[in-house]
PADRENZA-708030 format. One record per residue (C-alpha): residue number from 1; residue in one letter; x, y, z. Coordinates in nm, 3 decimals, padded with zeros to 5 digits, always signed. Layout:
# PADRENZA-708030
     n   res         X         Y         Z
   NUM     A         X         Y         Z
...
This chain:
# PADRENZA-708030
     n   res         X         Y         Z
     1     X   +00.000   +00.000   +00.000
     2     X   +00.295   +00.260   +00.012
     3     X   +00.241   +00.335   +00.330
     4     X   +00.580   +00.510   +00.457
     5     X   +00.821   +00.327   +00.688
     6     X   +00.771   +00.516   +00.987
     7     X   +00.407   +00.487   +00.992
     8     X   +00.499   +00.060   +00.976
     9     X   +00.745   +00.120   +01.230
    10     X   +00.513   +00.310   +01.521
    11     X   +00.253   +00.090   +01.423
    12     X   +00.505   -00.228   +01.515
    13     X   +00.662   -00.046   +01.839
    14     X   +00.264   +00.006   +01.972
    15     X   +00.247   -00.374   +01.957
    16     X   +00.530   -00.464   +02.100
    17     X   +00.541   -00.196   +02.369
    18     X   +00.136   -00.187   +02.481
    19     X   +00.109   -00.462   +02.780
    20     X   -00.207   -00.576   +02.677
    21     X   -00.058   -00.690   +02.355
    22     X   +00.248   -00.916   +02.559
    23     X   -00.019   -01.093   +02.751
    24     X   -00.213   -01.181   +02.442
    25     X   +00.036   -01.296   +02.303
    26     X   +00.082   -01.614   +02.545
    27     X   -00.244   -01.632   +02.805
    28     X   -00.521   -01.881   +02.672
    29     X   -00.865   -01.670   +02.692
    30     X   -01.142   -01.742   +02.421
    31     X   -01.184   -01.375   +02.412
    32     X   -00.771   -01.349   +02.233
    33     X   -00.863   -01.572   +02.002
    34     X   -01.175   -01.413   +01.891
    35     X   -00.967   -01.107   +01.870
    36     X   -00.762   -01.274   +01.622
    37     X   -01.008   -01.398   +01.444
    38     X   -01.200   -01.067   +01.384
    39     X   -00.823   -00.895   +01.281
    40     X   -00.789   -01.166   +00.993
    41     X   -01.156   -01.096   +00.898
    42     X   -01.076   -00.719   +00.900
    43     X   -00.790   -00.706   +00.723
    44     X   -00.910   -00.966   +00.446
    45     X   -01.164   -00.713   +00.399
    46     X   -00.989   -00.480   +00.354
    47     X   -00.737   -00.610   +00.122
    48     X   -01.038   -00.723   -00.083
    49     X   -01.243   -00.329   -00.108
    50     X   -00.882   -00.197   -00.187
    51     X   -00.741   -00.462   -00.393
    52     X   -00.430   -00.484   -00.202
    53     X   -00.171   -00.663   -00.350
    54     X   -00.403   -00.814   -00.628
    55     X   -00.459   -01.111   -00.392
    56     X   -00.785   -01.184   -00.444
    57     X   -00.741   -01.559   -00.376
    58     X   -00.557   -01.596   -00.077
    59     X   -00.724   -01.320   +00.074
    60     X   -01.097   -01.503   +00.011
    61     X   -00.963   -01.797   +00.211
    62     X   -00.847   -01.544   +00.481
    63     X   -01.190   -01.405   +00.471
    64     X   -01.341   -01.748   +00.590
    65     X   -01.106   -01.880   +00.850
    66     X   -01.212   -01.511   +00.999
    67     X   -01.513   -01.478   +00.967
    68     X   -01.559   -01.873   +01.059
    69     X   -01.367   -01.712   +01.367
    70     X   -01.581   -01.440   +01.446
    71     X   -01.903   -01.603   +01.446
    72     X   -01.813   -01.867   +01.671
    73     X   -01.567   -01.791   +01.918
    74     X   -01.797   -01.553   +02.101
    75     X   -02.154   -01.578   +02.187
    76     X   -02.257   -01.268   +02.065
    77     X   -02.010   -01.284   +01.769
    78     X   -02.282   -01.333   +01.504
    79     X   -02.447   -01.021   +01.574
    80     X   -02.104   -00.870   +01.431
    81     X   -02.094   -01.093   +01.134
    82     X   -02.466   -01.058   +01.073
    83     X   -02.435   -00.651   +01.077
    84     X   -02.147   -00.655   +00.896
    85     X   -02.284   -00.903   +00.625
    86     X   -02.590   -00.647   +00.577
    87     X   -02.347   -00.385   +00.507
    88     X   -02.123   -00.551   +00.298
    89     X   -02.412   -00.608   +00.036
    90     X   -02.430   -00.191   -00.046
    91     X   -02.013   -00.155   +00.033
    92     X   -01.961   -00.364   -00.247
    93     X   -02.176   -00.290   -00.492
    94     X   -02.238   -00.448   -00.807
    95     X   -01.801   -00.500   -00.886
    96     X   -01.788   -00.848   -01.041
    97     X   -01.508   -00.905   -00.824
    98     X   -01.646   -00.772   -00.510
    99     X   -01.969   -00.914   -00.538
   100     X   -01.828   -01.242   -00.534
   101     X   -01.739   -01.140   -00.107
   102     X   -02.134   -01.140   -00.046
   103     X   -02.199   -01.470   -00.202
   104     X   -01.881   -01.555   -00.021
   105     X   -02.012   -01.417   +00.320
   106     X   -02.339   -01.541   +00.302
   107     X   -02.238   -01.906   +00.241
   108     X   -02.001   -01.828   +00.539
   109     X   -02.335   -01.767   +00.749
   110     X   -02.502   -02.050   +00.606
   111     X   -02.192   -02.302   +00.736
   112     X   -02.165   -02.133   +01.079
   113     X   -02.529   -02.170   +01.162
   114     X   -02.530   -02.577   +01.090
   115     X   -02.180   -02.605   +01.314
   116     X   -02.340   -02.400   +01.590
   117     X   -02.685   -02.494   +01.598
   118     X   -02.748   -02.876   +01.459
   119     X   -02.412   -02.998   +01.493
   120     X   -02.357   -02.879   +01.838
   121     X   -02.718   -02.983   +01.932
   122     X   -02.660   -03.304   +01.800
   123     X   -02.362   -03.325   +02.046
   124     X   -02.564   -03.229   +02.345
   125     X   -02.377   -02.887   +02.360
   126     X   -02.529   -02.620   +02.542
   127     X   -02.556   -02.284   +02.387
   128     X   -02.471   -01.960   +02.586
   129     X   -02.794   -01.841   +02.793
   130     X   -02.957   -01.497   +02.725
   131     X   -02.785   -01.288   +02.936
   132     X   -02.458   -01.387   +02.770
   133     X   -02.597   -01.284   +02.441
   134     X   -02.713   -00.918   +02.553
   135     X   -02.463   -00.826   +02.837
   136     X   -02.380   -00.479   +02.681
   137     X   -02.733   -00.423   +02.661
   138     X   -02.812   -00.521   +03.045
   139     X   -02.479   -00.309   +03.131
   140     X   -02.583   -00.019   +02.949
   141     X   -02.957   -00.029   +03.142
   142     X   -02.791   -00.080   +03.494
   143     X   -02.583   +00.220   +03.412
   144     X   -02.913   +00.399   +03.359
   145     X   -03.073   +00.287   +03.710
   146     X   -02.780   +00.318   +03.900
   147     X   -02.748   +00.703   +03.779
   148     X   -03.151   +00.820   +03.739
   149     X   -03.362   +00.896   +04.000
   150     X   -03.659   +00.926   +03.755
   151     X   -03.727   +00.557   +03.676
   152     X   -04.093   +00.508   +03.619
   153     X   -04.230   +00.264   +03.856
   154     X   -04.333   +00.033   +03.564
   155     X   -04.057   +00.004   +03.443
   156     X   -03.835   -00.096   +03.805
   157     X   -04.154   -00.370   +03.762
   158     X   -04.015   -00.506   +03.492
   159     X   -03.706   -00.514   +03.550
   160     X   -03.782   -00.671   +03.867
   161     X   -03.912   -00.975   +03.689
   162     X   -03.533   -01.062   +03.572
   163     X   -03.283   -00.905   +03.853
   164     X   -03.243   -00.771   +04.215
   165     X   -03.290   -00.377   +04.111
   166     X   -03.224   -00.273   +04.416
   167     X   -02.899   -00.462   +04.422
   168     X   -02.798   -00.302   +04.074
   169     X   -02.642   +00.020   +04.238
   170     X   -02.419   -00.208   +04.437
   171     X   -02.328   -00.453   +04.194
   172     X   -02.242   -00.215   +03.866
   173     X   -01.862   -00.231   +03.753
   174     X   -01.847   +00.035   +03.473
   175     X   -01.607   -00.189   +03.301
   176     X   -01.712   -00.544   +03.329
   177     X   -02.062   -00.672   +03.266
   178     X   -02.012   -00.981   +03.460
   179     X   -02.147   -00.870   +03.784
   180     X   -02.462   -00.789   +03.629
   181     X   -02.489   -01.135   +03.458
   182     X   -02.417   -01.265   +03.783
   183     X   -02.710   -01.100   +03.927
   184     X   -02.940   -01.210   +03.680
   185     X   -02.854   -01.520   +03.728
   186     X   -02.934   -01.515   +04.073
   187     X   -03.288   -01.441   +03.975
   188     X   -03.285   -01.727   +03.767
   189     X   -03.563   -01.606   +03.532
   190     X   -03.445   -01.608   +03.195
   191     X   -03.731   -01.745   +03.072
   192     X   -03.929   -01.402   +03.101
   193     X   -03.646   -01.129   +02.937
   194     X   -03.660   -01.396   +02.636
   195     X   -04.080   -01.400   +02.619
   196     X   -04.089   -01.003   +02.677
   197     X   -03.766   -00.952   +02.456
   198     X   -03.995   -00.641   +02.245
   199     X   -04.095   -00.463   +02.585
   200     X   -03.714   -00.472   +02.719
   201     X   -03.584   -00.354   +02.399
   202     X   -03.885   -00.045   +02.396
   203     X   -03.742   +00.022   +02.749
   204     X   -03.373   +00.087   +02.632
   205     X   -03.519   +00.228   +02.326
   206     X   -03.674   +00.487   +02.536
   207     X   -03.364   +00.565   +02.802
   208     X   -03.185   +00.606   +02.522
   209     X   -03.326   +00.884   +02.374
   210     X   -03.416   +01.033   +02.688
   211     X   -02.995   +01.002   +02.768
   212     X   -02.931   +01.188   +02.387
   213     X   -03.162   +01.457   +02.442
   214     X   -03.062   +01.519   +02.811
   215     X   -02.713   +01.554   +02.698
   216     X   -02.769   +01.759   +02.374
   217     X   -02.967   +02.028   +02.633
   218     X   -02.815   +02.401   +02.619
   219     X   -02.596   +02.399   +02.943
   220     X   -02.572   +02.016   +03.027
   221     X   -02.256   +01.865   +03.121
């Protein structure tokens, strides 16, 4: 790509300098190899859009060990793919050569869902439980009741169905969503965020906007 030497060079010193990057490089977490997964399926994609290198081929192979990577090495991994798939069909257009990536991605998807639905059903594996799937969600709406005052009693009901509200202030790590699964959990009453799915999502819906406008008011902080 001609990009100059010194950019190459900072770029290689911030990896071998960050910490984070020298304990990825040996420790064993699911969570390191998703993030190598989703750098091959980046960078694939990349090379492909720009046509980097003219390497169409290799690069396509590339494309599915990542994105194989990315939609099963986390949970909620597929909700990246997924998203990304969707916009993938207008970034590429109608270019012979690109448009080959959606037919490409797509029969990606299609391969995924057998190896993590039938197959691993078939095997009496477990899949994640709800929570798992929309932690950043939950974390976003304990944030919300840990700093409001002006939560409508209806909605403290339902949230009351799935977790300890009360408990919420307490438990919130602004960091980690793991203490709020944990909660949850506690509760043990899945069953209900999964039948009222459309009412919990109206509630964030609605905190969100009411966060956006507070913020964008003349004089807030």
């Amino acid at each position: 790509m001609k990009i100059p030497v010194k950019v190459i060079l900072a770029c290689w010193l911030w990896y071998v300098i960050m910490p984070f990057h020298m304990l990825y490089s040996f420790a064993m977490w699911k969570d390191i190899m998703f993030g190598g997964f989703v750098a091959i399926f980046v960078v694939s994609v990349f090379k492909i859009y720009k046509k980097v290198d003219n390497s169409v081929r290799s690069d396509q192979v590339f494309l599915v060990i990542g994105s194989v990577g990315t939609y099963l090495f986390r949970s909620n991994g597929w909700f990246v793919y997924l998203l990304s798939l969707l916009f993938f069909v207008f970034l590429f257009g109608e270019d012979p050569n690109r448009k080959k990536m959606k037919f490409l991605l797509l029969a990606v998807t299609i391969l995924t869902f057998i190896l993590k639905y039938p197959v691993l059903e078939y095997f009496n594996v477990s899949q994640p439980d709800a929570i798992e799937y929309l932690s950043v969600p939950a974390q976003q709406i304990a944030r919300v009741v840990r700093d409001c005052d002006d939560i409508r009693e209806e909605h403290r009901e339902l949230l009351n169905n799935i977790v300890d509200v009360e408990r919420i202030p307490e438990t919130y790590v602004w960091n980690i969503s793991d203490p709020i699964k944990y909660l949850v959990r506690e509760r043990g009453n899945q069953g209900y965020l999964v039948e009222h799915k459309s009412e919990f999502f109206c509630y964030r819906l609605k905190w969100e906007c009411h966060i956006w406008i507070n913020i964008w008011k003349p004089g807030s902080t």
